[in-house]
C-alpha positions in Angstrom: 4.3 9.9 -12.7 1.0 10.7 -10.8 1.0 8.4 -7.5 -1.7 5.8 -7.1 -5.3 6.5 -5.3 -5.5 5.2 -1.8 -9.2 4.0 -0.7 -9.9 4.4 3.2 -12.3 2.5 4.5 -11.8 3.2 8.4 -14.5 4.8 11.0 -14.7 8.2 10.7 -12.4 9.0 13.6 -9.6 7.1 12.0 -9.8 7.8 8.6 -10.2 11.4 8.5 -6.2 11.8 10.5 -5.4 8.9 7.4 -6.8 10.6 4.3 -5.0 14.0 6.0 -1.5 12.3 5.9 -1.8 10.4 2.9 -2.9 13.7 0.8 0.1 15.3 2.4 2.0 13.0 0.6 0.7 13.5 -2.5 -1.6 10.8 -2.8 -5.6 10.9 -3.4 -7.0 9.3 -0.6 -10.5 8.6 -1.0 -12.7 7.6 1.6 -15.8 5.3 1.5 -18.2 3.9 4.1 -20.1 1.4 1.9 -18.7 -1.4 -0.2 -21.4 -0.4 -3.2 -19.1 2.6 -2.6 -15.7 1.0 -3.8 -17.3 -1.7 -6.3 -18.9 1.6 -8.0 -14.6 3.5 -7.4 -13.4 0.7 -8.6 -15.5 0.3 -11.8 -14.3 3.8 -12.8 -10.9 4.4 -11.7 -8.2 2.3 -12.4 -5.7 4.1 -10.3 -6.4 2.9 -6.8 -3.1 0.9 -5.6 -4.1 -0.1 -2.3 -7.1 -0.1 0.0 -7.0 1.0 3.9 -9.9 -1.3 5.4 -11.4 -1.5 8.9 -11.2 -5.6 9.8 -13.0 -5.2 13.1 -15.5 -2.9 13.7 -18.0 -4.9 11.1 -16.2 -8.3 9.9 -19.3 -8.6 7.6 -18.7 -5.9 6.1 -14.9 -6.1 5.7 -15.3 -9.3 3.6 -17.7 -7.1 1.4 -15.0 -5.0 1.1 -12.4 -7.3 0.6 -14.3 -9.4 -2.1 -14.8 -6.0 -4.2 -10.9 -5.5 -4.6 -10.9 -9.1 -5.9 -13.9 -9.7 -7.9 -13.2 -9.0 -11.9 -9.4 -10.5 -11.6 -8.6 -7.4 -9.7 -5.6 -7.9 -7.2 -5.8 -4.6 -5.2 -3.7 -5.0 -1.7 -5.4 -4.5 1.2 -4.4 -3.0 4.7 -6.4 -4.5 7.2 -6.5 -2.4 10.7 -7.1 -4.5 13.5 -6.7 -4.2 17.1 -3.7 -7.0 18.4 -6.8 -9.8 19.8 -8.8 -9.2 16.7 -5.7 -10.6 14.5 -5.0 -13.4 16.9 -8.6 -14.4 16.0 -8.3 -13.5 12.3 -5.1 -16.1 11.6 -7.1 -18.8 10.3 -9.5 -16.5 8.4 -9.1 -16.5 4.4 -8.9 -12.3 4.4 -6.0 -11.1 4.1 -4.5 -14.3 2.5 -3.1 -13.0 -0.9 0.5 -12.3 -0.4 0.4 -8.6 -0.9 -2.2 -7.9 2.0 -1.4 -7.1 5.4 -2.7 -6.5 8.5 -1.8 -3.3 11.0 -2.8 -3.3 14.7 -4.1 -0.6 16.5 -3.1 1.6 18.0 -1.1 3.3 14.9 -0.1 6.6 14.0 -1.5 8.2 10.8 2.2 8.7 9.7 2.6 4.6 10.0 -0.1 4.0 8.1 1.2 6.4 5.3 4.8 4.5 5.7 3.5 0.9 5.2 1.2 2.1 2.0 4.4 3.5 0.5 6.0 0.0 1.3 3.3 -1.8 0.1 3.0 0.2 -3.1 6.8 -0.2 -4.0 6.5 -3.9 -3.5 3.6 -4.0 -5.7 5.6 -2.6 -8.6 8.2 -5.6 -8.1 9.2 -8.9 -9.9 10.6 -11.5 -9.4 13.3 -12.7 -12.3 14.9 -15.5 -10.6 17.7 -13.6 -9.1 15.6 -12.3 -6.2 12.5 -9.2 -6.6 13.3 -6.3 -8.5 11.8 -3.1 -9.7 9.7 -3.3 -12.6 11.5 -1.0 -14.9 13.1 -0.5 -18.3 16.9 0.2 -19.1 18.1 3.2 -16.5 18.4 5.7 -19.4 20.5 8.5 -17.8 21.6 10.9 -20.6 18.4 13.1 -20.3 19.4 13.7 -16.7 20.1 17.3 -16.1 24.6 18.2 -15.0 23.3 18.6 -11.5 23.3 16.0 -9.1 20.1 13.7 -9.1 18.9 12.3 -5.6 17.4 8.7 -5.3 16.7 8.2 -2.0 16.3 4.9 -1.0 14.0 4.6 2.6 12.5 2.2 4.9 11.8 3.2 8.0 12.8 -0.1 9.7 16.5 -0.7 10.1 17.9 -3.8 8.8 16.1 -4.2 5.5 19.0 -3.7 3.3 18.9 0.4 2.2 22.6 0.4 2.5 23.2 -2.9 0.1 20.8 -1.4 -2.3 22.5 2.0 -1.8 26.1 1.1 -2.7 25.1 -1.8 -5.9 22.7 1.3 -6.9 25.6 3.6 -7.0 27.9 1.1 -8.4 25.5 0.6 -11.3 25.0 3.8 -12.0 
């Protein structure tokens, strides 16, 4: 399964480092400097799966941004980079509000931007069925799986999130 497209919208500086980690992880990061720039992406490709934006450097333009991944019932996460007093002055602000956006301060390594996309792009593909959120997924159909042993890693680079509990059930499932 191809991996979703990843739009950056971060000053040059920044998002070039980004877009460099991201494609080394085999997504297609594609960077913009306009919103007409991301309403015209967005009308053609249906891919994208979560959007990198800039909430500081140009707040006007950052709600452009942010209205484009919401206008036309689309529901496109965002990643809002802000620097640590910027956010403090964001928390009553509407951006960001949906419950799959985030916000990231700066300073930040491209390779912690790259982690919390992953994160946010698995926990897009969740539900919730009453018992707690769970992959979006089908019956685990396992008899095409080849005599060697198959890997599912199971990551989050924080500690004490639970990859040991989902580990062991997984295995015991299985």
């Amino acid at each position: 399964m191809a991996r979703p497209a990843v739009v950056i919208a971060l000053p040059p500086a920044e998002s070039a480092p980004v877009a460099a980690e991201l494609r080394a992880a085999g997504f297609e990061a594609i960077t913009v400097t306009k919103p007409d720039q991301l309403e015209a992406l967005l009308v053609e490709r249906r891919d994208v799966g979560v959007a990198i934006l800039d909430g500081e450097t140009d707040f006007d333009q950052s709600l452009e941004y942010y209205s484009c991944l919401r206008d036309g019932g689309r529901a496109i996460p965002a990643l809002m980079v802000v620097s640590p007093r910027a956010l403090d002055r964001l928390a009553g602000h509407t951006v960001g509000s949906a419950a799959e956006d985030e916000y990231f301060t700066r300073p930040y390594s491209a390779e912690s931007i790259r982690w919390r996309v992953e994160a946010m792009l698995i926990r897009s593909q969740t539900v919730d069925d009453g018992s707690g959120p769970v992959l979006q997924s089908g019956p685990i159909e396992h008899e095409g799986w080849a005599r060697r042993a198959t890997v599912v890693a199971i990551f989050n680079p924080k500690g004490g999130v639970g990859k040991t509990t989902i580990a062991t059930n997984l295995a015991s499932a299985l």
